[in-house]
C-alpha positions as CSV (number, residue, x, y, z in Angstrom):
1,X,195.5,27.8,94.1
2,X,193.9,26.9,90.6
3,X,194.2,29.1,87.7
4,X,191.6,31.2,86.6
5,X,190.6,31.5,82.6
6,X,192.7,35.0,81.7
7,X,191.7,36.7,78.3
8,X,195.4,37.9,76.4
9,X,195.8,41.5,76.5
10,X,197.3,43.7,74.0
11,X,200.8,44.7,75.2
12,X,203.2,47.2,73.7
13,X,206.1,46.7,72.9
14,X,205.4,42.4,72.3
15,X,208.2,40.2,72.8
16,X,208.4,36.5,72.3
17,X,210.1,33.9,73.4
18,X,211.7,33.5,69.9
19,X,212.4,36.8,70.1
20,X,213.9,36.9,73.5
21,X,216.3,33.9,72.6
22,X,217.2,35.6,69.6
23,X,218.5,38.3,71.0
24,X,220.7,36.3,73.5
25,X,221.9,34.6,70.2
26,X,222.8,37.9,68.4
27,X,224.6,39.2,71.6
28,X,226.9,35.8,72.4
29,X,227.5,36.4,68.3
30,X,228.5,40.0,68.7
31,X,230.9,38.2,71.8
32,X,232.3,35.7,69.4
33,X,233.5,38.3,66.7
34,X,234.7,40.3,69.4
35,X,237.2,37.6,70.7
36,X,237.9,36.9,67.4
37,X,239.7,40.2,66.4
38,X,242.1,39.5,69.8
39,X,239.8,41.9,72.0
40,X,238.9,40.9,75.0
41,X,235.2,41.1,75.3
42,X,234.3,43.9,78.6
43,X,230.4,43.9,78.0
44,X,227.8,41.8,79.3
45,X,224.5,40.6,77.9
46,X,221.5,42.0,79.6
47,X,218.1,41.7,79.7
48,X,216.9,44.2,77.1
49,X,215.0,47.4,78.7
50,X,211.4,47.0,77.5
51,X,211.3,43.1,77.6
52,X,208.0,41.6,78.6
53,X,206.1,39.0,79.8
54,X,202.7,38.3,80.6
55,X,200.5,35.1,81.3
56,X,197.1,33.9,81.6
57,X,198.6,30.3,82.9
58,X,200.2,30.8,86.5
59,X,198.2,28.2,89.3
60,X,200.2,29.9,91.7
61,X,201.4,33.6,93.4
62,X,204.8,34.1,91.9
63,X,205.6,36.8,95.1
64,X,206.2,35.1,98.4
65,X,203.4,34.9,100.8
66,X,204.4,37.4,102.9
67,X,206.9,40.9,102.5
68,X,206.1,44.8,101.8
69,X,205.6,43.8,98.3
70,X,201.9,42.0,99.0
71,X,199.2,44.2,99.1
72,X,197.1,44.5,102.5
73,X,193.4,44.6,103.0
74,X,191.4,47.2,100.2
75,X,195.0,48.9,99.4
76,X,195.2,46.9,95.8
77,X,191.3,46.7,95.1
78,X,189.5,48.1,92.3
79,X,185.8,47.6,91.6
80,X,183.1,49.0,89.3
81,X,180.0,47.7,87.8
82,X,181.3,45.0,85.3
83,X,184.6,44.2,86.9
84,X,186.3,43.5,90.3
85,X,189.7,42.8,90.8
86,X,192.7,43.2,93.3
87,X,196.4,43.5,92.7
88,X,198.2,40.4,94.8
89,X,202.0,41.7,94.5
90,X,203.9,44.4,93.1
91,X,207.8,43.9,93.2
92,X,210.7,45.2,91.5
93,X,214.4,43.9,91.4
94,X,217.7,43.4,89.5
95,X,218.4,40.2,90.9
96,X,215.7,37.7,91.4
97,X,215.3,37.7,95.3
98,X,214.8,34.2,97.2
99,X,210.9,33.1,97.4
100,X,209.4,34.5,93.9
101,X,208.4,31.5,91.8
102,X,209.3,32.7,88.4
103,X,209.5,29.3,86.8
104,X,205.5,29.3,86.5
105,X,206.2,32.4,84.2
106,X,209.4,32.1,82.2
107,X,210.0,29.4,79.9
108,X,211.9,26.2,80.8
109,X,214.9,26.5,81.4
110,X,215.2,30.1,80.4
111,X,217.9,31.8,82.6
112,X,216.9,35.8,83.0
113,X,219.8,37.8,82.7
114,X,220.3,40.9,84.9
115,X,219.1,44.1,83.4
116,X,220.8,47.2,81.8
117,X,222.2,49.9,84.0
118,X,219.3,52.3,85.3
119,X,216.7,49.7,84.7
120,X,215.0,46.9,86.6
121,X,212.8,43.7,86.6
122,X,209.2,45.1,87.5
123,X,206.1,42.1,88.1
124,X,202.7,42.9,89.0
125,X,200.1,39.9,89.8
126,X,196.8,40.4,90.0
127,X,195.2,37.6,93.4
128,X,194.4,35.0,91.9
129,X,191.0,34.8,93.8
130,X,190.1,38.1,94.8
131,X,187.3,37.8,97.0
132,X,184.8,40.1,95.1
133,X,182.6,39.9,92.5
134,X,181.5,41.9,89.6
135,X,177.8,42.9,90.1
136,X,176.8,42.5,86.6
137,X,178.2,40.7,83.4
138,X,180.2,42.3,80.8
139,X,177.3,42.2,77.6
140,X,177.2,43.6,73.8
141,X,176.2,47.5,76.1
142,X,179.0,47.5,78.2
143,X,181.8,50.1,77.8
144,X,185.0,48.4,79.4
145,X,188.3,49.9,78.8
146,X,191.5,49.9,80.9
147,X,195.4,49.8,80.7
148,X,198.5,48.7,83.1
149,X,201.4,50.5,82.2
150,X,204.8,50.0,84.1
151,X,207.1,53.0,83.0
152,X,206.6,53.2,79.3
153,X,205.3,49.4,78.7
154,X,201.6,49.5,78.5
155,X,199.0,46.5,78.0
156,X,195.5,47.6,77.0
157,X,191.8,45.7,77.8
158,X,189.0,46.3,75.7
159,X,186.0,44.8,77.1
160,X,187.5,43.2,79.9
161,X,190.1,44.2,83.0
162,X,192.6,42.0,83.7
163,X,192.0,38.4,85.2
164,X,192.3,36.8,88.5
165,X,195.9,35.4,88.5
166,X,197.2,37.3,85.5
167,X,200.6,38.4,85.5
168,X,202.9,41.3,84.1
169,X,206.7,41.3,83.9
170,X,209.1,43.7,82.3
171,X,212.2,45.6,82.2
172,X,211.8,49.3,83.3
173,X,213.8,52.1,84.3
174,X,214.5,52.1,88.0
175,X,211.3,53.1,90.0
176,X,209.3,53.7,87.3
177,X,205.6,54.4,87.8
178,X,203.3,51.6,87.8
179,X,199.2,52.7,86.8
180,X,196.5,50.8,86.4
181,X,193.6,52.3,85.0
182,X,190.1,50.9,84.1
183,X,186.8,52.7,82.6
184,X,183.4,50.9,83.4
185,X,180.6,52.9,81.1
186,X,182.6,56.5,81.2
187,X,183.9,56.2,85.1
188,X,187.6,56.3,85.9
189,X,189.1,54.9,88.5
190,X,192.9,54.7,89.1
191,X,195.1,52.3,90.9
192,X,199.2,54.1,91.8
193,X,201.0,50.7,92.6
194,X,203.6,52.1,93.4
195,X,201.7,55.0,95.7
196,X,199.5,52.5,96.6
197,X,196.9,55.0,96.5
198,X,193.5,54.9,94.3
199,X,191.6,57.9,92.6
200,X,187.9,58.1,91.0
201,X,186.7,55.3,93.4
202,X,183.0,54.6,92.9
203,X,182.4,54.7,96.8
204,X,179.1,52.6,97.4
205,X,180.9,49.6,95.7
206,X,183.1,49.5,98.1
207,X,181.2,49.9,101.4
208,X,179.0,47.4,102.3
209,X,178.7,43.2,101.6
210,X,175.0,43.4,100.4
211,X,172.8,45.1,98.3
212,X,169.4,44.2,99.5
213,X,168.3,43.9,102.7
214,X,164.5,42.4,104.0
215,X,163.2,43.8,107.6
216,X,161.0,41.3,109.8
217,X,157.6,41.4,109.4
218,X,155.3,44.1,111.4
219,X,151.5,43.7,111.8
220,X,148.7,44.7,113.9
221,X,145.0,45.2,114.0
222,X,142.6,48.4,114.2
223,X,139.3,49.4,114.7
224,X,137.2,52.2,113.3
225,X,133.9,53.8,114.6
226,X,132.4,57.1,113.6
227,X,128.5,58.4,114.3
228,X,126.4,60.4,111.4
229,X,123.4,61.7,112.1
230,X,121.4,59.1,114.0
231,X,123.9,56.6,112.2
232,X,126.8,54.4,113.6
233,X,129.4,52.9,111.4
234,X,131.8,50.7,112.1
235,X,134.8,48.0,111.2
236,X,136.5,45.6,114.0
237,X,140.2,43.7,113.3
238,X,141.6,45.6,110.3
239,X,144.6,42.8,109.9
240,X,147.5,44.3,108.4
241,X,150.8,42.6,107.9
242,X,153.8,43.8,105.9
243,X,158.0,43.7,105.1
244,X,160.5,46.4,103.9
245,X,162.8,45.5,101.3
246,X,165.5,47.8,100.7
247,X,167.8,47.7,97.9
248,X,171.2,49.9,97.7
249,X,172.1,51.0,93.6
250,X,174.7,52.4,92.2
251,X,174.5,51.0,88.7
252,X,171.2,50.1,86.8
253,X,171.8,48.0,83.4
254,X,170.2,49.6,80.6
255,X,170.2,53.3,82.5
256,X,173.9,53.5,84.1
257,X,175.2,54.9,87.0
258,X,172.0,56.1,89.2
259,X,174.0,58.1,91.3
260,X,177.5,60.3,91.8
261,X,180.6,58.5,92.5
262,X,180.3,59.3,96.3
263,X,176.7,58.6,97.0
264,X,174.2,55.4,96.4
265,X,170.5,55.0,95.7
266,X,168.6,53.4,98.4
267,X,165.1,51.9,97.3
268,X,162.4,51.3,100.0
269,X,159.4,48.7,98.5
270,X,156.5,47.6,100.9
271,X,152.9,46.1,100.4
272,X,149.5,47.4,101.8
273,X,146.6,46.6,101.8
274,X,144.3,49.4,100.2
275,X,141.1,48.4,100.2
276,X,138.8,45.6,100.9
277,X,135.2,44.7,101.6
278,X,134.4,48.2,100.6
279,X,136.5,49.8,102.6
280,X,139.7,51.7,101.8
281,X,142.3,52.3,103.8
282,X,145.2,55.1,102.1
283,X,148.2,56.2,103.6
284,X,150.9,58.7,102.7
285,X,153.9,56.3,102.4
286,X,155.8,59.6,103.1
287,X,154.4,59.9,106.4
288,X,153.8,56.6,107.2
289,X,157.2,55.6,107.0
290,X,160.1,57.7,108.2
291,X,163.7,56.3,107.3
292,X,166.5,57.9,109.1
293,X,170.5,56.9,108.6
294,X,172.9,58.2,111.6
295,X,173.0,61.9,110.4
296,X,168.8,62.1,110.6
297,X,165.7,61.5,108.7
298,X,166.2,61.1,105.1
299,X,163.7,63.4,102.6
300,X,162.2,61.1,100.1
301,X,163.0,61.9,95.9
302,X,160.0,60.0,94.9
303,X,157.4,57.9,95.9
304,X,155.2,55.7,93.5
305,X,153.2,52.8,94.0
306,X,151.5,50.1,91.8
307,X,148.1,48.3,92.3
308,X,146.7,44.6,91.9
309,X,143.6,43.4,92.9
310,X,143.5,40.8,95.9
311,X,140.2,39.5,96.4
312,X,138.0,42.0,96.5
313,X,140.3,44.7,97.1
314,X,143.3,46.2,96.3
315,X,146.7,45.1,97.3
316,X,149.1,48.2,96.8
317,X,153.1,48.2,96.4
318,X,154.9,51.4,97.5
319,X,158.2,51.9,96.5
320,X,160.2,55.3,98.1
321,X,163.7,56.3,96.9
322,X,166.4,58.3,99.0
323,X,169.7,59.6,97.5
324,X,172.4,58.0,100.2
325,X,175.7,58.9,101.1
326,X,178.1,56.0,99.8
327,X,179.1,55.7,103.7
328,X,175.4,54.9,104.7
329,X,174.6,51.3,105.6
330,X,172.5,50.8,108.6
331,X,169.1,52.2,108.3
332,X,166.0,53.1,111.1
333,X,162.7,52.6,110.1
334,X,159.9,54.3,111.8
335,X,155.8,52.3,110.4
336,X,152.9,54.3,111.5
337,X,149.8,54.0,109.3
338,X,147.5,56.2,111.0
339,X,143.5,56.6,109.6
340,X,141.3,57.2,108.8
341,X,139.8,53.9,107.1
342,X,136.7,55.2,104.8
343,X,133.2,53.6,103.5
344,X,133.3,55.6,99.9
345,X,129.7,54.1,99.0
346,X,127.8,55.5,101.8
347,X,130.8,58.6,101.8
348,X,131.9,57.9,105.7
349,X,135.2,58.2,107.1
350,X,135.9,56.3,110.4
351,X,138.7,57.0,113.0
352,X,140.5,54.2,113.7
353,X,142.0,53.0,117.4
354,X,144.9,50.6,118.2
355,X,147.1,52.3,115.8
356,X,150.6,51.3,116.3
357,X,154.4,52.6,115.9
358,X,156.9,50.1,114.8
359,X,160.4,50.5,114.7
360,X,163.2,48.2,112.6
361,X,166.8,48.4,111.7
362,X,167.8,47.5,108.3
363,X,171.9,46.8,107.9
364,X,174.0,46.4,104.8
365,X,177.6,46.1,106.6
């Protein structure tokens, strides 16, 4: 594995490494004057509770590849509109166990001493490539907070969540809870590490590996006839020959979040032609189209459309929006664009024939 770039995050309490061999200095000292007044020295030097590390510079996972202190599948991720990221490893111990690789975090030749009675060594990396992807950048708009606290050691993000790779070490009290928290424009979600159980998720972001999704193509051809008065009218091969692109939303730069944390926004666009040579052709997208998810037909929230001219007629974009479950991903879509097909200058509306049904299946899994 390569290192990722990881921004510094504000910890508290902030140790150095000057700091740290300081106080291994002032506690051999405090040995030295002991022996000196003929007492035998009886305590040992620890690893100070509240000690920290954290790094921005590790090419590899300090936890070994495998063990119950790797998190499986979803368990450790976390995802929201300007940040995704999943927790690789969360281990605690008093004595370094056989397969971590904390050389890559400590400095050279630093020896870590064993901790104060009640406390531990607690390290939390975060995978170093975690397989997702923000869906949009973090700009001058975005509100992106968040903080990882183990016990009472807390490091803060402000505009920014914690990198791929990143890791966080410290000295806590024995089984101390470990919280991750992150808020992406006023939404909450929670990570218990220790628990390994999330709160506030913002479902649709984690269902689903797309977010738009373009049916085949359906066409056909109609007739139209109608009689007035000693009159015949008439049009043969009506061509029409249109897509469906749907788009799923849970976030919309500039607007927010389009939807509640357990449901989506799914967009239905299509073309038609309206009119041509004189004739015009309307249809009620509502009727026309029928999109159904495995609980049944979905009721429309809106439907608008916007025109262009094509030639000599009008080519006409529909666009219908359904408020979605966050578990909905596979779609049904049921065309039918019945008549009629009217002549508006000599104010004649014709019938048509060879009308068709046609049926598609739009997936986002």
């Amino acid at each position: 594995m390569s290192p990722k770039g990881i921004a510094p995050a504000v910890r508290n309490p902030r140790k150095s490494t000057a700091r740290r061999v300081a106080y291994a200095a002032a506690a051999a000292a405090a040995a030295l004057t002991a022996a000196a007044c003929g007492e035998v020295p009886t305590g040992t030097v620890n690893t100070p509770a509240g000690y920290t590390v954290s790094s921005d510079d590790v090419p590899v996972s300090i936890c070994p590849s495998e063990g119950e202190t790797r998190f499986e599948g979803d368990e450790g991720l976390l995802r929201g509109a300007h940040f995704a990221l999943r927790v690789e490893c969360l281990a605690s111990f008093e004595e370094v166990p056989e397969g971590f690789q904390l050389e890559y975090l400590l400095a050279d030749g630093y020896k870590l001493l064993p901790p104060p009675e009640g406390y531990e060594f607690t390290i939390v990396q975060f995978a170093p490539e975690p397989g997702v992807e923000a869906p949009y950048a973090v700009d001058d708009l975005t509100e992106l907070t968040g903080k990882l606290a183990i016990g009472d050691v807390e490091w803060e993000f402000a505009g920014e969540s914690p990198k791929p790779g990143a890791v966080y070490f410290t000295v806590a009290e024995k089984g101390a809870p470990v919280t991750l928290e992150l808020t992406d424009a006023e939404r909450t979600q929670t990570l218990d590490l220790r628990e390994r159980t999330r709160t506030g998720l913002i479902e649709a972001l984690y269902n689903g590996s797309t977010d738009t999704v373009t049916t085949d193509i359906v066409e056909n051809s109609v007739d139209g006839y109608t009689t007035s008065g000693s009159y015949e009218y008439w049009f043969d091969d009506w061509q029409y020959s249109t897509d469906f692109t749907l788009t799923r939303e849970v976030y919309r730069p500039g607007k927010g979040w389009v939807s509640a944390p357990d449901a989506a926004v799914l967009n239905v666009t299509f073309g038609w032609l309206q009119s041509g040579s004189g004739l015009e052709w309307d249809i009620d997208p509502t009727e026309a189209l029928t999109v159904a998810d495995p609980n049944g037909p979905l009721p429309a929230a809106s439907a608008t459309h916007v025109d262009e001219e094509w030639g000599d007629g009008i080519w006409r974009t529909y666009t219908l929006v359904y408020n979605i479950p966050a578990a909905s991903l596979v779609f049904d879509l049921t065309f039918h664009p019945d008549g009629p097909v009217t002549w508006p200058e000599e104010d004649v509306s014709m019938p048509i024939t060879g009308d068709k049904t046609h049926e598609l299946t739009a997936s986002f899994e």
